[in-house]
VOPAGU-2260 file (C-alpha; in pm, 1 decimal, decimal comma):
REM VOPAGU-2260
SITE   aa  ch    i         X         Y         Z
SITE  UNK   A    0       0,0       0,0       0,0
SITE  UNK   A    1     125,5     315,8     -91,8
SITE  UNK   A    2     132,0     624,0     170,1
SITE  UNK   A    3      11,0     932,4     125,8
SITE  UNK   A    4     403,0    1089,1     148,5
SITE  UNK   A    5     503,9     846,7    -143,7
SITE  UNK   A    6     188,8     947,2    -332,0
SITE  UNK   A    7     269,3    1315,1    -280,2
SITE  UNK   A    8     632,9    1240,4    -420,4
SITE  UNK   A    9     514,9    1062,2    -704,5
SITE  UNK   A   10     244,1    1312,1    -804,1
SITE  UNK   A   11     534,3    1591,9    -719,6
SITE  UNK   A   12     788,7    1338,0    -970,3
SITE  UNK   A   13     530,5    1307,7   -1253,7
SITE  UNK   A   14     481,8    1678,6   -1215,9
SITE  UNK   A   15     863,4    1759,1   -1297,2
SITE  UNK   A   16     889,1    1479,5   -1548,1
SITE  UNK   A   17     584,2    1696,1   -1766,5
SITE  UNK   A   18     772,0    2061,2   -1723,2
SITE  UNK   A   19    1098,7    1933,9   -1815,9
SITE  UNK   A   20     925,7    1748,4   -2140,5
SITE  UNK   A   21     798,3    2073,5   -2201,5
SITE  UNK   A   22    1114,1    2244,1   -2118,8
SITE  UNK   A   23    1295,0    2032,6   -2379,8
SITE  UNK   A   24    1089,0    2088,3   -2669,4
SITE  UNK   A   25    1298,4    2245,2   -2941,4
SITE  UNK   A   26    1163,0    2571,1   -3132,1
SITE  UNK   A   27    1168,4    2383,8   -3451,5
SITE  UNK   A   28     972,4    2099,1   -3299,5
SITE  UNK   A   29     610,4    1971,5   -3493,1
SITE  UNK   A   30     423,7    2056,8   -3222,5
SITE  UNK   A   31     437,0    2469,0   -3110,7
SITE  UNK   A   32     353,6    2487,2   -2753,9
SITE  UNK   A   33     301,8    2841,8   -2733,5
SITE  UNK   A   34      24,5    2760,2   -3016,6
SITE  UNK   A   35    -233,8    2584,6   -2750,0
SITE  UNK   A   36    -110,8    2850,5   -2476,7
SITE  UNK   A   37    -423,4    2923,5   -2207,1
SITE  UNK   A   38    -206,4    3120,4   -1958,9
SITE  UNK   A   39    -362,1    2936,8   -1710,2
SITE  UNK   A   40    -100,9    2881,1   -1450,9
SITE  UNK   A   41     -87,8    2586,6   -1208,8
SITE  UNK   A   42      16,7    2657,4    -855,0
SITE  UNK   A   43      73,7    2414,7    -579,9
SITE  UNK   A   44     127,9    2558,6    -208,7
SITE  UNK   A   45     213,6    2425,3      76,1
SITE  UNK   A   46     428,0    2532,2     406,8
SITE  UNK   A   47     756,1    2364,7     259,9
SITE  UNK   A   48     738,7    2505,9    -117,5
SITE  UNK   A   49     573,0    2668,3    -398,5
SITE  UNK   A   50     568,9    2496,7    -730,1
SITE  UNK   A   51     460,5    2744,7   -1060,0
SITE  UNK   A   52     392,2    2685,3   -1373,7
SITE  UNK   A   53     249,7    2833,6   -1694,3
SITE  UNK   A   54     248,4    2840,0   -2068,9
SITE  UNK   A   55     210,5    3151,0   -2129,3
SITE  UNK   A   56     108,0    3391,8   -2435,1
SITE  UNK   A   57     100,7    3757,7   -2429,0
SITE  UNK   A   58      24,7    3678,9   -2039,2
SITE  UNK   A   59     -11,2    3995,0   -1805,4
SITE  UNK   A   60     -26,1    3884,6   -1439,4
SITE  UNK   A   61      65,7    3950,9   -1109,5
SITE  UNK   A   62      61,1    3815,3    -780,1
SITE  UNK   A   63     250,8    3757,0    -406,4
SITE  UNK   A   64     207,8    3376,2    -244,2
SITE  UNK   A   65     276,2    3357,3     136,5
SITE  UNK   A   66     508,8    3016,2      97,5
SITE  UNK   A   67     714,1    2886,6     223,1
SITE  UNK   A   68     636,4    2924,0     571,3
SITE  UNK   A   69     871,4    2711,5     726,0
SITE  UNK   A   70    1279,4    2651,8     676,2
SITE  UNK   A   71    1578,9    2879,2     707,1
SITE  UNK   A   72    1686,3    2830,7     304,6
SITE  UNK   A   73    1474,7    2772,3      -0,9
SITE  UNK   A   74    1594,4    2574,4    -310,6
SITE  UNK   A   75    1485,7    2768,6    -609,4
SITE  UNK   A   76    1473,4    2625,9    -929,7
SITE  UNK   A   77    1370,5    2782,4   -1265,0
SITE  UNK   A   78    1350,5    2741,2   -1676,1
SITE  UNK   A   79    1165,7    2942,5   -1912,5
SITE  UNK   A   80    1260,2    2769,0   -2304,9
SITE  UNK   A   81    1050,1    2890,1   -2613,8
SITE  UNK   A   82    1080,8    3264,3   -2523,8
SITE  UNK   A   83     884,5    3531,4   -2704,6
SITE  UNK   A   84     863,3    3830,9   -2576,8
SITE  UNK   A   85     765,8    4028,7   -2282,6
SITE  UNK   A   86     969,2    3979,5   -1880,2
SITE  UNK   A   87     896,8    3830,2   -1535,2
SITE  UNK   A   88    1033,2    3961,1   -1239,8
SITE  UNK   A   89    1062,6    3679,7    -935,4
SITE  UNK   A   90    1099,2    3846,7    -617,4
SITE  UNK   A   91    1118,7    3631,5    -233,9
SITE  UNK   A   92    1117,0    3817,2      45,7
SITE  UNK   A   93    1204,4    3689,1     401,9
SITE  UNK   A   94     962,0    3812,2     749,8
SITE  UNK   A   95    1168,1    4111,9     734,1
SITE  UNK   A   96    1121,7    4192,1     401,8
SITE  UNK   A   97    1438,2    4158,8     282,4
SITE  UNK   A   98    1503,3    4054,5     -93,0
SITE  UNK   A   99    1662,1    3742,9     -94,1
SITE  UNK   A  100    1638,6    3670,6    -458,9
SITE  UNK   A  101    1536,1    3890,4    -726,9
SITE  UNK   A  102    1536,0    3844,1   -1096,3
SITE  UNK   A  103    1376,9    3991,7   -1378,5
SITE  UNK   A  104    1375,6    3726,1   -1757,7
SITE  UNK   A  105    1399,5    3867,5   -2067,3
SITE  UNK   A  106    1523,0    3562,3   -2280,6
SITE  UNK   A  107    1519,7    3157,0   -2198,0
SITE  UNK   A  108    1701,7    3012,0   -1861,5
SITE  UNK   A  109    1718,0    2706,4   -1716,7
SITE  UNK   A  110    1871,7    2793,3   -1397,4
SITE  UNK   A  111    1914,4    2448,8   -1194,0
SITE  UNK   A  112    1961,7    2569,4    -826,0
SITE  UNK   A  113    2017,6    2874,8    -620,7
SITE  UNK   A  114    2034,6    2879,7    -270,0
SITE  UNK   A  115    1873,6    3163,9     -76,2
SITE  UNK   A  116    1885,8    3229,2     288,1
SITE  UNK   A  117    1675,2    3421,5     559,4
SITE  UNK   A  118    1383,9    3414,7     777,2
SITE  UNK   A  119    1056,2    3254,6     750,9
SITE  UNK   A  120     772,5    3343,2     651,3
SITE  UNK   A  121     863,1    3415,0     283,3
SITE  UNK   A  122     672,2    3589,3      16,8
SITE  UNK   A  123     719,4    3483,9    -352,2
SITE  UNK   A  124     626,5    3783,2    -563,1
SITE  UNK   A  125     598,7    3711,4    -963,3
SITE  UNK   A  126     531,5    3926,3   -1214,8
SITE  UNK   A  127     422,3    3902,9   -1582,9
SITE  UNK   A  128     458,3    4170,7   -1888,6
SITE  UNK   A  129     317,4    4063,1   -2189,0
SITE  UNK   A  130     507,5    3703,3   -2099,5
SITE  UNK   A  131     496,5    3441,5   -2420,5
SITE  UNK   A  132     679,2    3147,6   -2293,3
SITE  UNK   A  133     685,6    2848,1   -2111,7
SITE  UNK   A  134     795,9    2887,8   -1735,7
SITE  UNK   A  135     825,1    2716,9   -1454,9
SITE  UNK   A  136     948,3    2773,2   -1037,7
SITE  UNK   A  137    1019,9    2577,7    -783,7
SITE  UNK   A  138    1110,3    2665,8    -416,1
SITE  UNK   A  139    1140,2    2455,9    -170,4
SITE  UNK   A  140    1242,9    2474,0     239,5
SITE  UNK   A  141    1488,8    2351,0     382,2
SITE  UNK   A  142    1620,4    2382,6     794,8
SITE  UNK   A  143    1405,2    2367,5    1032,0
């Protein structure tokens, strides 16, 4: 029988396994991504990590997540392939509201891992301009 933790790291596995097919698609590939775009992004929350995700067209948006809640460094993680046009500006922010990491795409990444430390709470701030790309963030906890 499988356990709900397992389950959760399978879903969380399957999950990474479809952004980095995405990730890897090639401009010149058969299929255009950005062609079936919805800008619909999927967002998964939790007191250990935010996970982000969107294919995005022409996509205007902004928002602040209170997450992670817990840990004393975050993992971030971070690709954007099949860039267009427009920026995103990724901004976390510890319980003092100190910028911890800050970055503002303009062109394709795939960043593996940065390590940013401070005190929880943190705030993830994102920020679309007229974004056509796929993306996709991941920051996790770590500490107690």
């Amino acid at each position: 029988m499988m356990t709900a933790q397992r389950r959760s790291a399978w879903s969380i596995a399957g999950s990474a396994a479809l952004v980095l097919a995405l990730a890897g698609c090639a401009s010149n590939d058969v299929v255009d991504v950005l062609s079936t775009a919805v800008n619909l992004p999927a967002v998964g929350v939790t007191a250990q990590g935010l996970g982000f995700t969107v294919v995005a067209r022409e996509f205007t948006f902004e928002q602040t997540y209170s997450s992670p809640t817990e840990g004393d460094s975050l993992d971030v993680g971070l690709a954007v392939t099949n860039y267009r046009a427009g920026s995103v500006l990724i901004e976390i922010r510890d319980a003092g509201g100190v910028a911890r990491y800050q970055q503002t795409l303009t062109s394709g990444i795939a960043q593996g891992q940065a390590t940013v430390a401070g005190t929880p709470p943190y705030t993830v701030h994102l920020r679309f301009t007229g974004f056509s790309a796929v993306f996709a963030l991941g920051v996790a906890a770590h500490g107690p």
